[in-house]
TIMI-2910 file (N, C-alpha, C, CB; in pm, 1 decimal, decimal comma, always signed):
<rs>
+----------+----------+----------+----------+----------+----------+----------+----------+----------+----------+----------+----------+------+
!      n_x !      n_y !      n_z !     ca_x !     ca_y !     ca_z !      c_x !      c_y !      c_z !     cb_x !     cb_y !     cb_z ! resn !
+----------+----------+----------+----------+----------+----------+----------+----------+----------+----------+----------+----------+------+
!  -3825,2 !  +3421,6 !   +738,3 !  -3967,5 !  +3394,7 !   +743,1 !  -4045,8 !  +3517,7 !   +789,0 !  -3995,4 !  +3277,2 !   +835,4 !  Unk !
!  -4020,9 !  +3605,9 !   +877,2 !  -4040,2 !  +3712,2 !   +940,5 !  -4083,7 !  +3766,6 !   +820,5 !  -3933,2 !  +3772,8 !  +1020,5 !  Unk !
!  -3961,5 !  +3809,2 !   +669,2 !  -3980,5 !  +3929,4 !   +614,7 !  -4114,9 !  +3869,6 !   +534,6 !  -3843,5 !  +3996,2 !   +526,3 !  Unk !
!  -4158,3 !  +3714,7 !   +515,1 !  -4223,3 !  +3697,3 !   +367,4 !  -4401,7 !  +3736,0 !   +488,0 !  -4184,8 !  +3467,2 !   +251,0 !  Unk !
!  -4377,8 !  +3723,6 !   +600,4 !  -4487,3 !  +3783,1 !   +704,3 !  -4522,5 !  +3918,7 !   +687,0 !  -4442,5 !  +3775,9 !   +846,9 !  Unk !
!  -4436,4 !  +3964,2 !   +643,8 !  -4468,7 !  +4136,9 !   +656,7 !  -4453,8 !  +4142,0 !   +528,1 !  -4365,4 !  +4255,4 !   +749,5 !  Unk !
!  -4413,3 !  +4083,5 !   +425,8 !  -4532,7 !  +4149,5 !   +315,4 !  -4610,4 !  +4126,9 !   +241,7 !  -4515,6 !  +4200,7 !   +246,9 !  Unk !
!  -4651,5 !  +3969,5 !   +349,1 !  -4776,9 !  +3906,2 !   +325,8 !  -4941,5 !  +3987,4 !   +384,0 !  -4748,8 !  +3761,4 !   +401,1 !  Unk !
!  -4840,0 !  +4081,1 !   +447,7 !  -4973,0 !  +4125,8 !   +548,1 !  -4977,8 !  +4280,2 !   +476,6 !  -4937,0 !  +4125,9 !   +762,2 !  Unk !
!  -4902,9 !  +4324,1 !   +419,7 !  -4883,1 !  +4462,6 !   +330,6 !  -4989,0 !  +4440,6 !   +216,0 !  -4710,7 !  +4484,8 !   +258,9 !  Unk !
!  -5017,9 !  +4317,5 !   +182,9 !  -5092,3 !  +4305,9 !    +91,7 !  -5246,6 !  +4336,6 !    +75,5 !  -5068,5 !  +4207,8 !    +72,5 !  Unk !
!  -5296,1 !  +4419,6 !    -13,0 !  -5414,2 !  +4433,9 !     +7,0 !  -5535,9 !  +4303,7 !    -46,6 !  -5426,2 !  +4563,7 !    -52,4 !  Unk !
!  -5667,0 !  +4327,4 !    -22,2 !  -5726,1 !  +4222,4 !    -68,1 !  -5771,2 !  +4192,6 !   -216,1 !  -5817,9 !  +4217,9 !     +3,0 !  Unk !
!  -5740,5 !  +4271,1 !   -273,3 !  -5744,0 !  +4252,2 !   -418,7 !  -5636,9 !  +4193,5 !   -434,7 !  -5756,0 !  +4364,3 !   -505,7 !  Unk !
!  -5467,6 !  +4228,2 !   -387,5 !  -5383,4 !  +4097,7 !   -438,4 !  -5380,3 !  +3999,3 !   -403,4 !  -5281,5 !  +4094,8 !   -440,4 !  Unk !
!  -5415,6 !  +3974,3 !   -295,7 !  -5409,7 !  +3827,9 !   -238,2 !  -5616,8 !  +3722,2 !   -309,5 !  -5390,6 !  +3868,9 !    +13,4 !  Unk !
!  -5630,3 !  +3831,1 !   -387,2 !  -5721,7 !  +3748,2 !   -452,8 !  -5680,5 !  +3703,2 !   -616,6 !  -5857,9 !  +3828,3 !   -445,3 !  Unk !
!  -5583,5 !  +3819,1 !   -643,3 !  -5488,9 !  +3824,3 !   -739,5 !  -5405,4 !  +3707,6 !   -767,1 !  -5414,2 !  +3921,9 !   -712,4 !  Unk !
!  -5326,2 !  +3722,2 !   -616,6 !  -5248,1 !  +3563,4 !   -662,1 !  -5268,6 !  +3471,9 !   -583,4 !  -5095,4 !  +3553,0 !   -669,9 !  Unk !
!  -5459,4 !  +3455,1 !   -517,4 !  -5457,6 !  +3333,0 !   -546,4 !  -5540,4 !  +3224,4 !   -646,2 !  -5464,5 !  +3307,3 !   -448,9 !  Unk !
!  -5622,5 !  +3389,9 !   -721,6 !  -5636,1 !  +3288,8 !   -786,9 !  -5539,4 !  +3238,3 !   -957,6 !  -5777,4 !  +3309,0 !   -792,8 !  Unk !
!  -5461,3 !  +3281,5 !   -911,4 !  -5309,7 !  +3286,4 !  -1036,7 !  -5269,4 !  +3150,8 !   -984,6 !  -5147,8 !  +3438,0 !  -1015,1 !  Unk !
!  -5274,0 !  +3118,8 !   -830,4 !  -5219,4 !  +2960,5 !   -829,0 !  -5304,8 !  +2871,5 !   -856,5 !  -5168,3 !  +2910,6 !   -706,1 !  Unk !
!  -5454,1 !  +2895,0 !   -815,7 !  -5545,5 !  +2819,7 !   -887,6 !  -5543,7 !  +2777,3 !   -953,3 !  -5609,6 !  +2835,6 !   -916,3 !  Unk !
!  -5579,2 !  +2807,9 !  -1061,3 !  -5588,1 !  +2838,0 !  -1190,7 !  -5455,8 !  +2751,6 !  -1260,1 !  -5587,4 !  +3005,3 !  -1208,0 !  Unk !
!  -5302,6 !  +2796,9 !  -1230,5 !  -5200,6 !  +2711,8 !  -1266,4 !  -5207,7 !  +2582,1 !  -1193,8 !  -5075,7 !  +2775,1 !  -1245,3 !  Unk !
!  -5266,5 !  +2526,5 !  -1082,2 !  -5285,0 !  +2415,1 !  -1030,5 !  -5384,4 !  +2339,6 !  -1154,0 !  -5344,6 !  +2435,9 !   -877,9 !  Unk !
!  -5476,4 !  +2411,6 !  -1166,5 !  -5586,1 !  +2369,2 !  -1252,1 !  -5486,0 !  +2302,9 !  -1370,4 !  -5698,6 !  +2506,6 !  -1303,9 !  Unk !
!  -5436,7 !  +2413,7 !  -1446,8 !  -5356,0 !  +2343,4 !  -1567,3 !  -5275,8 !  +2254,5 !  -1584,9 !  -5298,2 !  +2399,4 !  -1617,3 !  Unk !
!  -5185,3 !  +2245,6 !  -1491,5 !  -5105,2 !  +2129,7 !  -1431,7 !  -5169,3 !  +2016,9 !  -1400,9 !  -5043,7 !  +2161,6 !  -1318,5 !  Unk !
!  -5324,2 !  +2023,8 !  -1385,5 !  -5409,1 !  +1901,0 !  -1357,4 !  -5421,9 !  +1839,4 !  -1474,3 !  -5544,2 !  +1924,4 !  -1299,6 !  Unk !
!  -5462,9 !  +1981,8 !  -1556,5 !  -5599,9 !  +1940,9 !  -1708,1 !  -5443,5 !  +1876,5 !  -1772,5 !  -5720,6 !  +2141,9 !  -1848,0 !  Unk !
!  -5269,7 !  +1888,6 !  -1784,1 !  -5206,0 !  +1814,5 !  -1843,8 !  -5163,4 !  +1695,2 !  -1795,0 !  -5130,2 !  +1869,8 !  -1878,3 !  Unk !
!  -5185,1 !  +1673,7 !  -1666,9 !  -5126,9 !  +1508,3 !  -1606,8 !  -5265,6 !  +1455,2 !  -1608,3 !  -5038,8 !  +1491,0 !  -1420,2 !  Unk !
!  -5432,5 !  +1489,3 !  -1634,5 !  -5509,2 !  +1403,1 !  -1668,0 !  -5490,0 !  +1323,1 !  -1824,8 !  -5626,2 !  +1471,2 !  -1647,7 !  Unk !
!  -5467,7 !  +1477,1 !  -1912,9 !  -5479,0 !  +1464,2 !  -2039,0 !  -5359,0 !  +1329,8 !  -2061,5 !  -5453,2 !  +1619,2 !  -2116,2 !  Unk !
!  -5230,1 !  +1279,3 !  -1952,5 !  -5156,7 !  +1168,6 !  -1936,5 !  -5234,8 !  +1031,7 !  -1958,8 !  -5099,8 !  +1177,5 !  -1806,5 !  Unk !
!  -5324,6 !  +1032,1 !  -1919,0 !  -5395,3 !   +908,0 !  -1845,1 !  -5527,4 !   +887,0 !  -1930,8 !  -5435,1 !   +941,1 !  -1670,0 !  Unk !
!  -5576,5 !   +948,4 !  -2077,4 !  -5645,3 !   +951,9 !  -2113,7 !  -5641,1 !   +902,2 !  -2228,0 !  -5673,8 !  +1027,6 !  -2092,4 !  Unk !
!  -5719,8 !   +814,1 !  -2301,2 !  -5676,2 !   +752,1 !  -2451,6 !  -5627,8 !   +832,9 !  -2566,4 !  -5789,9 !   +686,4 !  -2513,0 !  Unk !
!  -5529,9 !   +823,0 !  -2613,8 !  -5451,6 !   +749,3 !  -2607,8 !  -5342,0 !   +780,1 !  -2485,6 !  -5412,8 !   +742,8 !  -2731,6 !  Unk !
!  -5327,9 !   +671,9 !  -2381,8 !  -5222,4 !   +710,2 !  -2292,6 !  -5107,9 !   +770,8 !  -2323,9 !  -5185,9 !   +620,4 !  -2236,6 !  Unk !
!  -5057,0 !   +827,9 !  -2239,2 !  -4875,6 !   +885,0 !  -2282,5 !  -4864,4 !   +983,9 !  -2404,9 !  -4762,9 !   +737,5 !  -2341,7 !  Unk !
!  -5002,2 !  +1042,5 !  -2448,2 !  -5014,1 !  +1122,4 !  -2494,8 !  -5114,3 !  +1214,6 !  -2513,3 !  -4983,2 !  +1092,1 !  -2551,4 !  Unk !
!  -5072,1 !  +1360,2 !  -2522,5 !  -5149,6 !  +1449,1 !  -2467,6 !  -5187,3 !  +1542,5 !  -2589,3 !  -5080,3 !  +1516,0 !  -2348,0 !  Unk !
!  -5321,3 !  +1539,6 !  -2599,7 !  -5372,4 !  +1590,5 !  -2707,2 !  -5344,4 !  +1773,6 !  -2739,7 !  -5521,6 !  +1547,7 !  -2687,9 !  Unk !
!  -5344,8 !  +1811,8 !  -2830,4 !  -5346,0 !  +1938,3 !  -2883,3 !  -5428,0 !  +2016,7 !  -2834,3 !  -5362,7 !  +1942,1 !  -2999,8 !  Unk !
!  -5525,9 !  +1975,1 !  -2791,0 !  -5671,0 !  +2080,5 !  -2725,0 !  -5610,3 !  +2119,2 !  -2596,8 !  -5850,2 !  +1987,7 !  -2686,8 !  Unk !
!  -5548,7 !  +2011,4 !  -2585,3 !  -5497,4 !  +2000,9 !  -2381,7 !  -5442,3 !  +2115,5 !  -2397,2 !  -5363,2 !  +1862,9 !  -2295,4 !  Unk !
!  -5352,1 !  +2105,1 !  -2501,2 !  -5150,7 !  +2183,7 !  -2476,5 !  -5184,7 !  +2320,6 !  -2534,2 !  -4971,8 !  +2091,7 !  -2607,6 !  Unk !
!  -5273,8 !  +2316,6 !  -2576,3 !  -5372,1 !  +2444,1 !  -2620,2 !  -5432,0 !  +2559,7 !  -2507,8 !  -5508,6 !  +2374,4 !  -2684,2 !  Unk !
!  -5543,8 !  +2452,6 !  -2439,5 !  -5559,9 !  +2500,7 !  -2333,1 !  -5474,5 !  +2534,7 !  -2177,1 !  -5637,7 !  +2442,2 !  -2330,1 !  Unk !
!  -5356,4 !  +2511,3 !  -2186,6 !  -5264,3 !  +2488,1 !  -2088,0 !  -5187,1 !  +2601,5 !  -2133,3 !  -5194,6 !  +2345,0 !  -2078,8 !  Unk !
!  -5179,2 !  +2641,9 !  -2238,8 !  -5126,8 !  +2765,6 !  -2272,4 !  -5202,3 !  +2899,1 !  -2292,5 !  -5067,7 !  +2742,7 !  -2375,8 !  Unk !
!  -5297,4 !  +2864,5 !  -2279,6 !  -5408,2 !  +2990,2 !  -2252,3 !  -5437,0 !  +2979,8 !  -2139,0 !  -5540,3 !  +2998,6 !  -2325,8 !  Unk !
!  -5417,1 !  +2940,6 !  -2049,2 !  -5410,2 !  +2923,4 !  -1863,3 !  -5282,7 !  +3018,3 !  -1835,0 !  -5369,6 !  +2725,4 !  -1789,7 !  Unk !
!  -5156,2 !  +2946,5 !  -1904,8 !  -5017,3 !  +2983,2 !  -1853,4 !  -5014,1 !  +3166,1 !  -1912,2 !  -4872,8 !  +2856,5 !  -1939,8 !  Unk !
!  -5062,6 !  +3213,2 !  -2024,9 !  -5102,5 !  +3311,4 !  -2058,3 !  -5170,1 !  +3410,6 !  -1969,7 !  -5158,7 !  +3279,7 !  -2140,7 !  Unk !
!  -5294,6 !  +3380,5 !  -1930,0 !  -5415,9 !  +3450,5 !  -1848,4 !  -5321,2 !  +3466,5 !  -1685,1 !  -5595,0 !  +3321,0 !  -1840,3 !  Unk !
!  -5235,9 !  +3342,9 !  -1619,2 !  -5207,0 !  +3396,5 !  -1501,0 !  -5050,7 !  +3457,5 !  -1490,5 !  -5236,2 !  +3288,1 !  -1401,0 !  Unk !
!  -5050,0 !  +3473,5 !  -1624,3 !  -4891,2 !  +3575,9 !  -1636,5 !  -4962,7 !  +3728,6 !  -1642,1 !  -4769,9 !  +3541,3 !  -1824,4 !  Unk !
!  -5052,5 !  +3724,7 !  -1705,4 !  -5109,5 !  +3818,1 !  -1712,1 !  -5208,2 !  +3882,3 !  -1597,6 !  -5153,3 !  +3794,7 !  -1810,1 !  Unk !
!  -5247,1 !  +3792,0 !  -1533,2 !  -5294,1 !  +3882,7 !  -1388,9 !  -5176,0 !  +3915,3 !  -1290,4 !  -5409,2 !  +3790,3 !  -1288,8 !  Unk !
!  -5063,1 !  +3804,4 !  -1282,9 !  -4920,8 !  +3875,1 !  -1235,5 !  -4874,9 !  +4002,9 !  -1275,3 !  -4813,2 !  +3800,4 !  -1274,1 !  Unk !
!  -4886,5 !  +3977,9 !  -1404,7 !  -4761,6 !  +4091,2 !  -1447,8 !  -4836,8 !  +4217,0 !  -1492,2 !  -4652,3 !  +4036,4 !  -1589,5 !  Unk !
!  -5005,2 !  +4236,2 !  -1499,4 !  -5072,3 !  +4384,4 !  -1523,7 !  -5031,5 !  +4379,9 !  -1373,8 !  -5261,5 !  +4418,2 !  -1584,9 !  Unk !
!  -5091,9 !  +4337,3 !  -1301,5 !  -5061,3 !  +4394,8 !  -1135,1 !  -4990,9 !  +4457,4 !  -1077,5 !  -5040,5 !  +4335,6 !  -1059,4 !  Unk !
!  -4824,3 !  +4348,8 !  -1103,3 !  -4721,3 !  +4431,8 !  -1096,2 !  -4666,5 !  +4557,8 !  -1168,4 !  -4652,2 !  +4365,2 !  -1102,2 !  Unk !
!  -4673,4 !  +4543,1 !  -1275,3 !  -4666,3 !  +4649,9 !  -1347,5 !  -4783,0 !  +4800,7 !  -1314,6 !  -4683,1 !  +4581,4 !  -1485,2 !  Unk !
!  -4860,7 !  +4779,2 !  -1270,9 !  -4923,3 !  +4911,5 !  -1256,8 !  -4918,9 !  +4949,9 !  -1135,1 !  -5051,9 !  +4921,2 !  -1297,2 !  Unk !
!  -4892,6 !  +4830,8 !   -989,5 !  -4868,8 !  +4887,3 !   -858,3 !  -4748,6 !  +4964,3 !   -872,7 !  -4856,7 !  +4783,8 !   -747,1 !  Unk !
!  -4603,7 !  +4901,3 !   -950,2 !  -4489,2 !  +5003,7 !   -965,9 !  -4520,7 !  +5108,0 !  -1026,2 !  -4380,7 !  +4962,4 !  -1030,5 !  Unk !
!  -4624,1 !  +5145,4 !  -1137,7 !  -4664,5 !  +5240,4 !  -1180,2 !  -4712,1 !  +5393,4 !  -1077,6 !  -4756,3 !  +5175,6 !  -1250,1 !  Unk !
!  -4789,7 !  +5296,9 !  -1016,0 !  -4869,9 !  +5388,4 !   -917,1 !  -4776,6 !  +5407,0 !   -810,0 !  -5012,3 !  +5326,4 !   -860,3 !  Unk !
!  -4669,7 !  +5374,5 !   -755,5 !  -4620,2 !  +5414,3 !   -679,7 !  -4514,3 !  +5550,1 !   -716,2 !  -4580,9 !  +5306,2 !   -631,4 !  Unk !
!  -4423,3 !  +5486,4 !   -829,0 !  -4348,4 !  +5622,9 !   -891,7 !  -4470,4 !  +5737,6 !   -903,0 !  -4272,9 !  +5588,8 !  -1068,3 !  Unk !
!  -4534,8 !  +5674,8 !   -955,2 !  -4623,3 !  +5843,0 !   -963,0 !  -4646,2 !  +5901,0 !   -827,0 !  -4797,0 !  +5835,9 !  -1033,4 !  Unk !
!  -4667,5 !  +5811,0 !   -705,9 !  -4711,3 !  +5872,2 !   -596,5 !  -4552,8 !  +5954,8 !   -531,8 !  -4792,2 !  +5744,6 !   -491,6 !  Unk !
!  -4461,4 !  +5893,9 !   -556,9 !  -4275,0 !  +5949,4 !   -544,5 !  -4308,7 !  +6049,1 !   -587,6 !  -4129,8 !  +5882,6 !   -633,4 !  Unk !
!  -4344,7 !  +6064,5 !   -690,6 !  -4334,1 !  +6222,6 !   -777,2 !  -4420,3 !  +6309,6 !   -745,5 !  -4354,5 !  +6223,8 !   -928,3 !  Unk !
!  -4511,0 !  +6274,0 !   -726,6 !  -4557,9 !  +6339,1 !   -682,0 !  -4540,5 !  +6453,1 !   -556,0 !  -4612,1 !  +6275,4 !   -687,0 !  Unk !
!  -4490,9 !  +6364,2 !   -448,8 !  -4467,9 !  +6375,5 !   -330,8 !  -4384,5 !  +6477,8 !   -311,4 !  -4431,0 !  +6271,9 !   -282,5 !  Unk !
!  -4257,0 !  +6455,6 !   -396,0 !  -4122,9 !  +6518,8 !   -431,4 !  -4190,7 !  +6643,2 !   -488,5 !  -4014,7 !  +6429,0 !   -542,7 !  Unk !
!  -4252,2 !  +6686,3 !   -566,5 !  -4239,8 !  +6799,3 !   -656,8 !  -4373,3 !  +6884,1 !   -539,2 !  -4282,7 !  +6755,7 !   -865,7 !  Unk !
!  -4442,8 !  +6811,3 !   -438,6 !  -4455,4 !  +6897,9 !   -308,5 !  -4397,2 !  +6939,3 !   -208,6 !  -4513,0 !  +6873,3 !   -256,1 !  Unk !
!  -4283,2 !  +6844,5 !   -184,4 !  -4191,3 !  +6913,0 !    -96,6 !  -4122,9 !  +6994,5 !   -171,7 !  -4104,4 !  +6832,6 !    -22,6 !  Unk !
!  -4092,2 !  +6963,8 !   -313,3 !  -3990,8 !  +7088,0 !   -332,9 !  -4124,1 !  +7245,7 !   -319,5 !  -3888,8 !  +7065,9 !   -540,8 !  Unk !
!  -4222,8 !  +7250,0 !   -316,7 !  -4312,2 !  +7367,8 !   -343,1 !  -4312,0 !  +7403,5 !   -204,1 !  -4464,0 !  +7343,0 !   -414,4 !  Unk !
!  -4332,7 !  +7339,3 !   -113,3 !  -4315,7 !  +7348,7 !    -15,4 !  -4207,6 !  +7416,3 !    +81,2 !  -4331,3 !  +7265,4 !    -12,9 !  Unk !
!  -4105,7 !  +7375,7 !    +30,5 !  -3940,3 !  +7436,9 !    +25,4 !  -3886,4 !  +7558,5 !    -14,6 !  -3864,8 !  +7368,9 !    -53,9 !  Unk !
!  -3967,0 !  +7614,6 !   -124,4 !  -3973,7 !  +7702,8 !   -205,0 !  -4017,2 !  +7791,8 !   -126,9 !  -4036,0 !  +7681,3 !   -311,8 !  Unk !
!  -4144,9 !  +7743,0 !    -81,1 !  -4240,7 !  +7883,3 !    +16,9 !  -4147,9 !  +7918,7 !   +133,1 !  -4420,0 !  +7825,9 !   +105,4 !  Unk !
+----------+----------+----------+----------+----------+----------+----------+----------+----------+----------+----------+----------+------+
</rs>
């Protein structure tokens, strides 16, 4: 529990607006398909629903995974960076 503390708190405020609203949002969809349950015709869930539930499941893969993908981005670059100053550094 300790570790999910520390890198809950590593987090800046753009991600933690990142993923929350990624759970939102999938809460939301998970709603709009157990209403679309209960709606005429019962026990079945219309095409617009399963439509829209997949353009939800879409949009918060996609604020996950640009995120992740460009924080690992930005970090190798900041490695390399780093590295090809100490080696200049080393050099001198």
């Amino acid at each position: 529990m300790k570790h999910l503390k520390q890198e809950f708190d590593r987090l800046t405020f753009k991600e933690v607006i990142i993923y929350a609203l990624a759970v939102f949002t999938m809460i939301a969809g998970l709603g709009l398909l157990f209403i679309g349950l209960f709606t005429q015709p019962e026990g079945e869930i219309h095409g617009s629903v399963l439509t829209a539930f997949g353009s939800i499941c879409i949009f918060v893969a996609s604020l996950l995974g640009i995120s992740i993908h460009y924080a690992n981005e930005l970090d190798k670059f900041k490695n390399n960076v780093q590295e090809r100053l100490d080696e200049i550094t080393q050099a001198q």
